[in-house]
C-alpha positions as CSV (number, residue, x, y, z in Angstrom):
1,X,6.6,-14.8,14.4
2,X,7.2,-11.1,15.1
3,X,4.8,-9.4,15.2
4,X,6.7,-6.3,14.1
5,X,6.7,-4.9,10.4
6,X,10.4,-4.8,9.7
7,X,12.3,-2.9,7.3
8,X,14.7,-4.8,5.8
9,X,17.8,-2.7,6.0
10,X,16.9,-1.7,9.5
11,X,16.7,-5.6,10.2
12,X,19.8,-6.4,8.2
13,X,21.8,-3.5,10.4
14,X,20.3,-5.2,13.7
15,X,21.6,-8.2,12.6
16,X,25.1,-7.4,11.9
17,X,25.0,-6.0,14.9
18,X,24.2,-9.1,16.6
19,X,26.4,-11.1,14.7
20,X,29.2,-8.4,15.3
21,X,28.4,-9.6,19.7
22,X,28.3,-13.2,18.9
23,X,31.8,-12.8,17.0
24,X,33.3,-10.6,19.6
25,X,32.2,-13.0,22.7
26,X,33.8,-16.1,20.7
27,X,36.9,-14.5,20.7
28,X,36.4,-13.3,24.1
29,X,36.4,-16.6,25.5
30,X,39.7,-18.2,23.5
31,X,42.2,-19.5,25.7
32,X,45.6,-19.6,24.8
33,X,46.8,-23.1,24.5
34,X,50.8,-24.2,24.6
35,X,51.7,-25.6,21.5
36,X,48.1,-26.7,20.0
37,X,48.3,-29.3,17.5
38,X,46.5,-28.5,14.3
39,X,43.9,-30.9,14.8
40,X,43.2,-29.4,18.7
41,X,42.6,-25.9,17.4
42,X,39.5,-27.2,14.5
43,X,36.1,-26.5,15.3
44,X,34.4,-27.5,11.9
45,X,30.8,-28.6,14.4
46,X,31.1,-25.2,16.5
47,X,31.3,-23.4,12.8
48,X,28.5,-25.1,11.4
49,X,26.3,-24.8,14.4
50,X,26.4,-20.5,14.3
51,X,26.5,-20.5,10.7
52,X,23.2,-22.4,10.9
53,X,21.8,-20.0,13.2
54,X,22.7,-17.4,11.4
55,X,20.5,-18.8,8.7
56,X,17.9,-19.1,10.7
57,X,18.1,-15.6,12.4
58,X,18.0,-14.0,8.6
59,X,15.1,-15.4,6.8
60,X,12.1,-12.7,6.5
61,X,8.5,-14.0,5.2
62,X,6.8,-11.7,3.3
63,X,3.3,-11.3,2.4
64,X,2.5,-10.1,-0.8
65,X,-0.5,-10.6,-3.7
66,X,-0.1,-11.8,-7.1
67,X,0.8,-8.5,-8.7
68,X,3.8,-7.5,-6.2
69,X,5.1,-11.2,-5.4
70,X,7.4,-11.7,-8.1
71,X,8.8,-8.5,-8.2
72,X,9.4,-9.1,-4.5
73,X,11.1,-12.1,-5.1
74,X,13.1,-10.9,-7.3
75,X,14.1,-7.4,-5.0
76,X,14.7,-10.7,-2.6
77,X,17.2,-12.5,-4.6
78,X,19.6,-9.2,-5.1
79,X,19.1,-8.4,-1.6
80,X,20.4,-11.8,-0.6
81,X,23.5,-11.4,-2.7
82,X,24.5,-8.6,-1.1
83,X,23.3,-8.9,2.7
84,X,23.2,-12.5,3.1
85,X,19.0,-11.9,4.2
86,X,16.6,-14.4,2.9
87,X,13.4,-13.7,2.0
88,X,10.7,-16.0,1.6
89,X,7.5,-14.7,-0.2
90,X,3.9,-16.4,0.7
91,X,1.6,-15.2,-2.2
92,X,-2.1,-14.5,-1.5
93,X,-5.0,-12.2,-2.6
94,X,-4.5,-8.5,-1.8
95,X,-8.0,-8.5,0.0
96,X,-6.6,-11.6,1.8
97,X,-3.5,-10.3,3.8
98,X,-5.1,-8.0,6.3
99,X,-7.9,-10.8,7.1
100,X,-5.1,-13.7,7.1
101,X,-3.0,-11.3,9.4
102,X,-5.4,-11.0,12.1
103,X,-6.0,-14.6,12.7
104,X,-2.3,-15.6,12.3
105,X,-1.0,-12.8,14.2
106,X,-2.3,-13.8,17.3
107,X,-1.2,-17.2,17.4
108,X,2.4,-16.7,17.0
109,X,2.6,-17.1,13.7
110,X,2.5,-15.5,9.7
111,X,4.6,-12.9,8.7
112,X,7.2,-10.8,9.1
113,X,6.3,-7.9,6.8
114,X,3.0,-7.3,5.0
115,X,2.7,-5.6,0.8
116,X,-0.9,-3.6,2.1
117,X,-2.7,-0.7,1.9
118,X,-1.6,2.2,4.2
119,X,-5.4,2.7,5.1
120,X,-5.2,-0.7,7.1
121,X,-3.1,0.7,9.8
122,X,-5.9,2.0,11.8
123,X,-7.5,-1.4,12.2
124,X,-3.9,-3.2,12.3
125,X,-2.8,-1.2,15.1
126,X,-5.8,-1.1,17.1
127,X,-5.4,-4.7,16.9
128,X,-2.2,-4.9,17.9
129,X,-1.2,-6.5,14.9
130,X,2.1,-4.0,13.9
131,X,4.7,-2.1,15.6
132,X,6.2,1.5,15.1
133,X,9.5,1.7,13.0
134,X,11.8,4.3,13.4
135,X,12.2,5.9,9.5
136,X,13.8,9.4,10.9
137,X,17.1,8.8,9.4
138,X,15.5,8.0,5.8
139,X,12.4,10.2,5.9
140,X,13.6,12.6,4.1
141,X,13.8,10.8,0.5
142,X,9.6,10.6,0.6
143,X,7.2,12.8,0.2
144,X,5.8,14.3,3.6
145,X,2.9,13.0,2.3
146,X,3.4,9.0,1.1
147,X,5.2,9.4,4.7
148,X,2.3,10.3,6.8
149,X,0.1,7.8,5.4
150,X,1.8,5.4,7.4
151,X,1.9,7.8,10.4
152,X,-1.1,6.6,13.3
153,X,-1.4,8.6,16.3
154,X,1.9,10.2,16.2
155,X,3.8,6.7,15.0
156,X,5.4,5.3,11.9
157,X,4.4,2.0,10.7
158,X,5.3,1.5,7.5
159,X,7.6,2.7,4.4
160,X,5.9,3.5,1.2
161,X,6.8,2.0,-2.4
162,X,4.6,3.8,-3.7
163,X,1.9,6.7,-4.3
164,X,-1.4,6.5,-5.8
165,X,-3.7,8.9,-7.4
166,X,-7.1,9.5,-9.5
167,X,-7.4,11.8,-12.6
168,X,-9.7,12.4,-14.9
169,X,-9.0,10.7,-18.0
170,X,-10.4,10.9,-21.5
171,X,-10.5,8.8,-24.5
172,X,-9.0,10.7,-27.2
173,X,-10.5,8.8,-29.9
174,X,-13.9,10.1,-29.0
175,X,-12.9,13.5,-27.8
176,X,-10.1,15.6,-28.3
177,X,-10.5,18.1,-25.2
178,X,-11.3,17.3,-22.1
179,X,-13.9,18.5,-19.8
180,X,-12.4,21.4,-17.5
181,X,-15.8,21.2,-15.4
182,X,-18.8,19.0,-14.1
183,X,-21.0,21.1,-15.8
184,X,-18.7,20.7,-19.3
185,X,-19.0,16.8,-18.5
186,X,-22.9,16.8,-18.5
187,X,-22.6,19.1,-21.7
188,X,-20.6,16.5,-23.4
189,X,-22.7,13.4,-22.0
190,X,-26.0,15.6,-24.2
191,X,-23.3,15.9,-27.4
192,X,-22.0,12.4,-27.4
193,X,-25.3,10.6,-26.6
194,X,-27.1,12.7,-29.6
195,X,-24.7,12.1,-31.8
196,X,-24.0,8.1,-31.1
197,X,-27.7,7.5,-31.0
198,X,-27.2,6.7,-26.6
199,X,-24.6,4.3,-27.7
200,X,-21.5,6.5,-25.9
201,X,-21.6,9.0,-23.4
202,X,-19.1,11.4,-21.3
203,X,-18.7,9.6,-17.9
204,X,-20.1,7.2,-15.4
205,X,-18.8,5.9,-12.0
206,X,-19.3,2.9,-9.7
207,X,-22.1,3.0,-7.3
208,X,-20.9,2.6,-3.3
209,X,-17.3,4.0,-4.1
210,X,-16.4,6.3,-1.9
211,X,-12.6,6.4,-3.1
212,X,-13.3,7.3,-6.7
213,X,-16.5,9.2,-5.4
214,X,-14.2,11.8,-2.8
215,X,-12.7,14.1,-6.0
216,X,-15.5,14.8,-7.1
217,X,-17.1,15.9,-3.7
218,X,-14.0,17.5,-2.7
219,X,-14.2,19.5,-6.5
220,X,-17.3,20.6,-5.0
221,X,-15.8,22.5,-1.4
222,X,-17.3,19.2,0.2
223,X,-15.2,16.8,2.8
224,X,-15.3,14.1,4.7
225,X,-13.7,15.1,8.1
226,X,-12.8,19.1,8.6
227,X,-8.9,19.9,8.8
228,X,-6.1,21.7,10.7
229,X,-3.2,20.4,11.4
230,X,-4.6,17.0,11.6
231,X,-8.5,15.6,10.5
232,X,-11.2,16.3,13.0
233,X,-13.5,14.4,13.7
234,X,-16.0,15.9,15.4
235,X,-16.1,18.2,12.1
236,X,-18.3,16.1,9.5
237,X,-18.9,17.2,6.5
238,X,-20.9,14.8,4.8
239,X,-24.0,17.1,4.9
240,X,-21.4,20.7,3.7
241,X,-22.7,22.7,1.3
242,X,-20.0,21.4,-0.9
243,X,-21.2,17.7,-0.3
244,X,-24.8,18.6,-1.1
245,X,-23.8,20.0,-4.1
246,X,-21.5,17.6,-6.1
247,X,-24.5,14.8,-4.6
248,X,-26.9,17.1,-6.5
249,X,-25.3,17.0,-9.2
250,X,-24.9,13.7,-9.3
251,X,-28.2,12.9,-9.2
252,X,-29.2,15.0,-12.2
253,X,-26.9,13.0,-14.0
254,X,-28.8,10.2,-13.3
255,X,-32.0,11.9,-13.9
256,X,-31.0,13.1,-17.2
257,X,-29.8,9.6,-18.2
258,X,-26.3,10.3,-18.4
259,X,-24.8,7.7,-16.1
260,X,-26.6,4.5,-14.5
261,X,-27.5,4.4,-10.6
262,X,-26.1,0.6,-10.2
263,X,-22.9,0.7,-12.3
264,X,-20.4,-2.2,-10.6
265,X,-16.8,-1.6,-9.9
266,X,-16.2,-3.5,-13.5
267,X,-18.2,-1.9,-15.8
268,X,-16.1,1.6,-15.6
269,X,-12.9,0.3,-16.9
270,X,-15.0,-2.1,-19.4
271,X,-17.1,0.4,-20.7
272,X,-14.4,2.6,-21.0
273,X,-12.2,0.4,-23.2
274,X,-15.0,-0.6,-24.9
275,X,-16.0,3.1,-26.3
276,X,-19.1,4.1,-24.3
277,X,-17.8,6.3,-22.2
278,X,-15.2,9.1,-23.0
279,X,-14.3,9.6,-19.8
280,X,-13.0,8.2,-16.3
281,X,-11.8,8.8,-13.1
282,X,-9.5,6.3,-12.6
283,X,-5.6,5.8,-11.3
284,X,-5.6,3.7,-8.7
């Protein structure tokens, strides 16, 4: 296995390339031959033999979970129409593939490219589980910032599909406008509990979350790691004024009996859909 994260039309350009030498030396090596009868000049075994290879040399296994697989087949199927590149998904949990990666990586063996999460690549290249890709020539038709995410100290290891992001959402058959502040959200967490006898409230969020937990400290001035022209991190700012405030406040949600201390990653969307909350910060 390579170890290498390819991208497939860099991999299908190396190939024709390779293909291209393989052609070129054939023909290198002809000798002319007086008067060849027809059945001298066949080579039916020699054309089989490379065409096999070339099989071989173009199949790609792909890890991917239950969501992106089929679509990844299917991306698969066109691609092989038109670039004569197989690929051959392996479908496993998305919690899975980094795990699976570093025990199959270092025994030779797995995948060629991995469907993950760009905030693996710390652990994946410290393990020396991926290499660096050169993107210059297509960098340019992603955001700077879907780009970066895949950038680890000063190297490009992988090419986004997509970009993810939370918002605030609201449920617009409990309210109609909504919230512009935390303070407006603990306002409307008083209104809707009053008036639906505790049964509804504004907002709630999963306890231990630190990814739906950073907009709202960051809303605050707070931060994680401090910031110029790449994260510090001897600059922590966990315990920023900014932090202290948006855990503050928080905690007087909790106090007041607006949201529950121990809420699991679940119950947000569940209570959402199911009318007790009016808001959520959600997107993945």
């Amino acid at each position: 296995m390579s170890k290498k994260i390819l991208w497939l039309t860099s991999l299908m350009l190396v190939l024709s390339l390779v293909l291209a030498a393989c052609g070129g030396a054939t023909a290198a090596t002809e000798e002319p031959v007086e008067e060849p009868a027809e059945e001298e000049v066949e080579t039916p075994a020699e054309e089989e033999t490379e065409e096999e290879a070339t099989t071989e040399m173009t199949e790609l296994i792909v890890w991917a979970d239950e969501v992106r697989a089929p679509i990844i087949n299917d991306l698969g199927n066109q691609f092989a129409a038109e670039y004569g590149v197989t690929l051959t998904v392996q479908e496993m949990g998305f919690g899975d593939i980094r795990d699976q990666l570093a025990v199959a990586g270092p025994a030779g063996e797995g995948p060629d490219i991995i469907i993950g999460a760009h905030d693996w690549l710390g652990q994946l290249v410290t393990n020396g589980l991926v290499a660096p890709l050169d993107l210059a020539s297509v960098s340019g038709d992603f955001l700077d910032a879907a780009m970066n995410a895949f950038v680890y100290d000063g190297q490009q290891y992988g090419l986004p599909y997509a970009t993810e992001n939370i918002a605030f959402v609201c449920n617009a058959d409990i309210v109609e406008t909504a919230p512009a502040t935390w303070d407006e959200v603990m306002t409307l967490a008083e209104t809707l509990e009053a008036d639906s006898g505790g049964e509804t409230t504004a907002w709630t969020i999963q306890t231990i979350d630190p990814y739906h937990y950073f907009p709202l400290m960051t809303s605050f001035g707070g931060y994680v790691f401090g910031y110029d022209n790449g994260y510090d991190a001897s600059d922590v700012g966990l315990d920023s004024e900014g932090a202290i405030a948006a855990a503050s406040w928080l905690q007087s949600m909790v106090e007041g009996g607006h949201l529950s201390p121990d809420m699991y990653y679940g119950g947000v969307p569940a209570r959402f859909t199911g009318y007790q909350e009016a808001g959520a910060v959600t997107g993945n």
